[in-house]
C-alpha positions in Angstrom: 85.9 89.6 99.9 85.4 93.3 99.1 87.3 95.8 101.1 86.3 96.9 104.3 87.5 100.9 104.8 87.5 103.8 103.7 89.7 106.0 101.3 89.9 109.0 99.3 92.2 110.3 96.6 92.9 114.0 95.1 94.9 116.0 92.8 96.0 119.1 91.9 98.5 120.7 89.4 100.5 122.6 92.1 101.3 126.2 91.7 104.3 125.9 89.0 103.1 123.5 86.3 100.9 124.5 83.6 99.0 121.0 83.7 98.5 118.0 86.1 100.0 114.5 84.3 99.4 113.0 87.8 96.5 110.6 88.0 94.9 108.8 90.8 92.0 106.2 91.6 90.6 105.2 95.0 88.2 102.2 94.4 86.6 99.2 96.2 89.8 97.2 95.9 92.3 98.6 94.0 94.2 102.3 95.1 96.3 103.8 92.5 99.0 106.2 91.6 100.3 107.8 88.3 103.0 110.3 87.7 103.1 110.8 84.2 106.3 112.3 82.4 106.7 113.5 79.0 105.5 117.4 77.9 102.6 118.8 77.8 100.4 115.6 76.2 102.6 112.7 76.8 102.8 112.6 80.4 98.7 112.8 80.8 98.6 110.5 78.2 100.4 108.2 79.9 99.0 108.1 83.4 95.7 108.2 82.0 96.5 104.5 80.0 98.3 103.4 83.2 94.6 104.2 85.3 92.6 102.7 82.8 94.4 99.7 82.2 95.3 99.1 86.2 91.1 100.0 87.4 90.4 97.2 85.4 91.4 94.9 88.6 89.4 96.4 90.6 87.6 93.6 92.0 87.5 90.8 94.4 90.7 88.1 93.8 90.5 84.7 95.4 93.9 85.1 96.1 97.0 87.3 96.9 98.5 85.5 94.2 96.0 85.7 92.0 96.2 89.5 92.5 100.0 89.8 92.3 100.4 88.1 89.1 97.2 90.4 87.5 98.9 93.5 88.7 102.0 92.5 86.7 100.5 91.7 84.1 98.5 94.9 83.8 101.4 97.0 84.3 103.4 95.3 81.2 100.2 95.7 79.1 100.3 99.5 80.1 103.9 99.5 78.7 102.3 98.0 75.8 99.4 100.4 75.1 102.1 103.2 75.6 104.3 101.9 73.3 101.3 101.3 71.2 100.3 104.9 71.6 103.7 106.3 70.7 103.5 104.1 67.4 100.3 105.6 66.3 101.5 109.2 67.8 105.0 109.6 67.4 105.4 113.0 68.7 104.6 111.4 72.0 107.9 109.7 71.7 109.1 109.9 75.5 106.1 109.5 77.5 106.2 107.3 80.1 104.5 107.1 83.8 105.4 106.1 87.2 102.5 103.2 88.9 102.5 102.9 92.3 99.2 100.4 93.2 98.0 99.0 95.9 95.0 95.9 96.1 93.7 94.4 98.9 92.8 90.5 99.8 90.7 90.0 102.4 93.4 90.7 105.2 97.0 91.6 103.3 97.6 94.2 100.9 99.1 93.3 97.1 101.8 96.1 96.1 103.2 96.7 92.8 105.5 99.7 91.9 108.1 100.9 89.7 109.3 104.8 89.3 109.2 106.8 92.2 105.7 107.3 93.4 105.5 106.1 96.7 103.4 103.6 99.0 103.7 104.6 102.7 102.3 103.3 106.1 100.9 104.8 109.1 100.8 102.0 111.5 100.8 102.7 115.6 101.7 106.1 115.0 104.4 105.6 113.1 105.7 106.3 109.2 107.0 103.7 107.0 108.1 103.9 103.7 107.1 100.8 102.2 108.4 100.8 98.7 111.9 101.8 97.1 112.3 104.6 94.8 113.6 103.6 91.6 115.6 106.6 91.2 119.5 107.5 90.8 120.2 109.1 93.7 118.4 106.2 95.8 121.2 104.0 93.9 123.8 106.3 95.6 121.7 106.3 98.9 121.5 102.5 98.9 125.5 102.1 98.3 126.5 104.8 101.2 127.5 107.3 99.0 125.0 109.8 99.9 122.3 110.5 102.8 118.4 110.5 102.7 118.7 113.8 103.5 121.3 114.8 100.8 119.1 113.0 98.3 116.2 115.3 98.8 118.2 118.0 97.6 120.3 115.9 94.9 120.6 117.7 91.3 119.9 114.3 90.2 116.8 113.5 92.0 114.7 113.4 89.3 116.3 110.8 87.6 114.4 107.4 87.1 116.3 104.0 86.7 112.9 102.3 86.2 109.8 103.6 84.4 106.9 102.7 82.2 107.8 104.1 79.2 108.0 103.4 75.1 111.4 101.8 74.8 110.9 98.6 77.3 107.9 96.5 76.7 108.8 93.6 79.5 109.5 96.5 82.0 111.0 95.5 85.8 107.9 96.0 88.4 108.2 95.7 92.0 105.9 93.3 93.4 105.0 92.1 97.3 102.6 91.2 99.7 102.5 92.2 103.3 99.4 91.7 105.9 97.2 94.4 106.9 95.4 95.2 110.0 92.1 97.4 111.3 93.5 100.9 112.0 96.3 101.2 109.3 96.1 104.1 107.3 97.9 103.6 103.5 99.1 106.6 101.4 99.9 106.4 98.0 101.2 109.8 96.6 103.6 111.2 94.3 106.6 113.2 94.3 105.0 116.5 94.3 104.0 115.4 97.8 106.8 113.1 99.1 109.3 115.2 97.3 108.6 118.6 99.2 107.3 117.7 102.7 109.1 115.6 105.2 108.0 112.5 106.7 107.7 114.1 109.8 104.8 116.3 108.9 103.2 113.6 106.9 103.1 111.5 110.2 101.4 114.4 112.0 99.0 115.1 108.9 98.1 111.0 108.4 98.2 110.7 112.4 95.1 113.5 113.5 92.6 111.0 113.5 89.9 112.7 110.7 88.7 111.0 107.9 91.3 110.1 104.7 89.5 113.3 102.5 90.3 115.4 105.2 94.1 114.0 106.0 94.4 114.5 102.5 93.3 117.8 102.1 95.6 118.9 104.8 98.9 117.1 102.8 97.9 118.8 99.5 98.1 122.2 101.9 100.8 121.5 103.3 102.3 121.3 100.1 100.9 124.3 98.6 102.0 126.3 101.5 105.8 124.9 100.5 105.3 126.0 97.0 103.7 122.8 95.2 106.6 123.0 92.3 105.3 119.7 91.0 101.1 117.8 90.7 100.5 116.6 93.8 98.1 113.4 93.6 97.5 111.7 97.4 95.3 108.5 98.0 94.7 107.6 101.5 93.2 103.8 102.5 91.7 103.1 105.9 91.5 99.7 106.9 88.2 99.0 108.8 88.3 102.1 111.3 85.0 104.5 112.5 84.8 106.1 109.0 82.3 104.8 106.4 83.4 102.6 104.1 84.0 102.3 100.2 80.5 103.1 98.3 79.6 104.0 94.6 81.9 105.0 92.1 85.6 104.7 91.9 87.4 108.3 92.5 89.5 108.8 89.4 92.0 112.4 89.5 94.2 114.0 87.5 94.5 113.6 84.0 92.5 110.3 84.3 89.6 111.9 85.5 89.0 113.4 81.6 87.6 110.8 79.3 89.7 112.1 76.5 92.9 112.2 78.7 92.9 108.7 77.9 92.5 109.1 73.5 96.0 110.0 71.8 95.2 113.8 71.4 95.7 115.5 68.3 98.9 117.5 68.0 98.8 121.4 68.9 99.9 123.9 66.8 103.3 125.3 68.9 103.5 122.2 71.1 106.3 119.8 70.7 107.5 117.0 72.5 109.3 116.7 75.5 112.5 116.0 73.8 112.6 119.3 72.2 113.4 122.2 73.7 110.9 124.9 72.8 108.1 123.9 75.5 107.3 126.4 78.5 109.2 126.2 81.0 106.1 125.3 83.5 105.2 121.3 81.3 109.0 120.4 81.3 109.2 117.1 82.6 109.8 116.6 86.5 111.6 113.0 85.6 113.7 111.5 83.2 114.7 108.3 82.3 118.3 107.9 80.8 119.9 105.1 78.6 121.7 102.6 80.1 125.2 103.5 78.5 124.6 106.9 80.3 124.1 105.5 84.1 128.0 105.3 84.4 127.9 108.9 82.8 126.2 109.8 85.7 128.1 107.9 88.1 131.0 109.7 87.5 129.6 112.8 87.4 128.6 112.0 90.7 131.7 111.0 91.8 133.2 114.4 90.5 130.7 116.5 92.6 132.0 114.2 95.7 135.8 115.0 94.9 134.8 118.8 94.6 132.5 118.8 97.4 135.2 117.5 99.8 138.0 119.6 98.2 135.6 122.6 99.4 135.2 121.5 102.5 138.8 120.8 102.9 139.8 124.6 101.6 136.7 126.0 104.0 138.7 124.0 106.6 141.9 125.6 106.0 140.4 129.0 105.7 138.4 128.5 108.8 142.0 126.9 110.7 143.8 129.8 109.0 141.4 132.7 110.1 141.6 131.0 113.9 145.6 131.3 113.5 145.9 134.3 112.5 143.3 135.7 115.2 145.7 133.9 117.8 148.8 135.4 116.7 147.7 138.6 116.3 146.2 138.1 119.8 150.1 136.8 121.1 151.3 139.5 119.7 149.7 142.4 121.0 150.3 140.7 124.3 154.0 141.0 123.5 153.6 145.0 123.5 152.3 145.1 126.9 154.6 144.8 130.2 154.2 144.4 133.6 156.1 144.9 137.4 155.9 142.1 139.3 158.3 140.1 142.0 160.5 137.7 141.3 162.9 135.2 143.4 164.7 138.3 144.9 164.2 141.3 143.2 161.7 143.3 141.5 161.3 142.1 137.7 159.5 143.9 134.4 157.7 141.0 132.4 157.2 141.4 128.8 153.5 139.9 128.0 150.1 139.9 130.4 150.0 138.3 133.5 148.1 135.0 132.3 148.0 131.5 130.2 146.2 129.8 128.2 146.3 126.4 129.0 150.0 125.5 129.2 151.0 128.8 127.2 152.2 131.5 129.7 151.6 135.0 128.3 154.6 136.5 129.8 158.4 135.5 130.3 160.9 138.0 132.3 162.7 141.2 130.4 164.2 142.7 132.8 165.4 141.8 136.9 166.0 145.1 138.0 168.4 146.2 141.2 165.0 146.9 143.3 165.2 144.1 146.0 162.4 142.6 147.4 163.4 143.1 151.3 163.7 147.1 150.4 159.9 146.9 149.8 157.7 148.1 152.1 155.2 145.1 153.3 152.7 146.7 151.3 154.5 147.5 148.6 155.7 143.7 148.8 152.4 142.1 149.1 151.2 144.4 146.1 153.7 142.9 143.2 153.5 139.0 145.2 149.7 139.2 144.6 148.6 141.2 142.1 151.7 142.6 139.2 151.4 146.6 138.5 150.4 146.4 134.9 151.8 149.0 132.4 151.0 149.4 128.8 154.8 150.2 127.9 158.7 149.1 128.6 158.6 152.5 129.8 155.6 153.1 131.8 157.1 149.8 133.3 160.8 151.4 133.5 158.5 154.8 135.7 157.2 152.6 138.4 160.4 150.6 139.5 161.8 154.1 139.5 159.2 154.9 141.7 159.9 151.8 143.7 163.6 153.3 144.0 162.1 156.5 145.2 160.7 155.1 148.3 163.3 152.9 148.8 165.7 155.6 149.4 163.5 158.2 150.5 162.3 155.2 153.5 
């Protein structure tokens, strides 16, 4: 049964890269998303092959099974035509693409995805991510070693596990099916939009209730307005819903949208490949993929920044502990240069300190009981140092008023 919704699909190259490698394809059935990697050429190459190969199911399957085992195999020929590409091309050597596809059957939806594209759902008003980035950081997020929210801002973040690419011709796809209902909304995007805004503003963006070109137009903005470092390629998939469904051509974006994106260009004088390190800044590649032997590499690199991070923390700690210290005993011991006339069990008494405590910690302690006693005090006088102590800023300011004391003692 063909599809019944709506969908839309767009891309741009953001404001930092120099090119889009991202492609994208909204058809009747089949929604699909490419992040290609690899220089200037080799990352459009590659998503353009991936788009090409993939569209090719876009049609009606008799079965989710059916579907599942057609979008695996069409993702391992795309590893194939790369590979095949690369042969033909070797300065290419490197490229590779992420796929993130959906297809629908009748009521479920038929996911396959490797790299770190992603495949969300809006569903009730919520956000759900529905497939797993295949990523190094995920790896660390996945074992506790890191948060979501760490990850986002991970040097590493970049760095794919899984990929299509031109060393792995049986590559490892994700594949599952999961029923669908009128009034989901799909979005397949890359990392220029996943990557920069947070799931709480694509809720908002997928959740207003417009049509998918619209919803999508307002997550490629958003994105912009954070700086778009990276091509930003959305599809958005209604199921059923008050918007008019799939008619006409497919929408095909990015680097797919060219015919010739998809024929091995010819090199350019100046240009070289991704692995080389003379390309502008702008069409270095946003992922990489790293030998196996070097995952461990990385996992210990990892495991150094830990030990530093918590050693800073710990130091940051002591400072902070240290600063409070100090800030106290300097406090205690100006206290120590003040005294104070007050009353004690018989006599008159000058404290060393201010009258008060902190917590358990009295501020004060007796220096001197002087020969002033309390019944030579006039009732005033006597009430005065019982309920609130004559304060003086020095032993001998303090010394001046017992005198004074003494002075109307003997002059009563």
């Amino acid at each position: 049964m063909v599809f019944q919704g709506s969908s839309a699909a767009l891309s741009h190259t953001g404001k930092v890269r120099a090119n889009n490698q991202d492609s994208g394809y909204a058809g009747s059935n089949l929604f699909v998303v490419a992040d290609g990697m690899g220089g200037h050429a080799g990352g459009d190459v590659a998503s353009s092959l991936a788009i090409a190969r993939i569209a090719l199911l876009d049609e009606a399957f008799p079965t989710t099974g059916d579907a599942e085992h057609a979008l695996q195999q069409a993702i391992t020929d795309t590893a194939g035509d790369i590979i095949d590409t690369v042969r033909v091309r070797p300065e290419l050597a490197g490229m590779g693409t992420t796929v993130s596809a959906l297809l629908m059957v009748d009521d479920y939806a038929v996911i396959a995805h490797i790299g770190d594209s992603r495949i969300y759902l809006y569903r009730d008003g919520a956000l759900t991510q529905i497939t797993t980035d295949h990523t190094f950081v995920q790896r660390l997020v996945d074992s506790g070693r890191i948060t979501p929210e760490e990850a986002r801002y991970h040097p590493r973040r970049s760095v794919l596990m899984r990929v299509l690419g031109d060393m792995d011709p049986d590559p490892e796809v994700d594949t599952f099916i999961m029923p669908t209902r009128a009034g989901d909304r799909w979005l397949l995007c890359s990392d220029g939009l996943c990557g920069v805004i947070d799931d709480a503003h694509t809720t908002k963006a997928l959740g207003g209730g417009v049509a998918p070109a619209r919803a999508a137009d307002h997550l490629l903005k958003l994105a912009l307005d954070a700086g778009a470092p990276d091509n930003v390629t959305i599809v958005i998939v209604d199921v059923g819903g008050r918007h008019p469904m799939f008619s006409g051509t497919p929408a095909i974006v990015g680097s797919a949208s060219t015919p010739s994106g998809v024929d091995v260009p010819a090199a350019r004088p100046g240009r070289s490949s991704w692995l080389h390190p003379n390309r502008q800044a702008a069409n270095e590649p946003t992922h990489f993929e790293p030998a196996p032997e070097f995952l461990e590499e990385l996992i210990e690199e990892d495991r150094r920044r830990a030990r530093r991070r918590r050693v800073g923390w710990l130091v940051g700690l002591i400072l902070v502990l240290a600063a409070i210290g100090g800030a106290l005993f300097a406090g205690y011991s100006w206290t120590q240069t003040q005294y104070y006339v007050g009353a004690g069990d018989e006599n008159v008494v000058i404290y060393r300190g201010i009258p008060a405590t902190v917590g358990p910690i009295s501020l004060s302690s007796p220096y001197e009981v002087t020969d002033v006693a309390l019944s030579t005090l006039t009732p005033f006088e006597l009430q005065t140092l019982q309920s609130r102590p004559i304060t003086a800023g020095s032993l001998q300011a303090a010394e001046d008023i017992v005198a004074r004391l003494t002075t109307a003692e003997t002059t009563g």
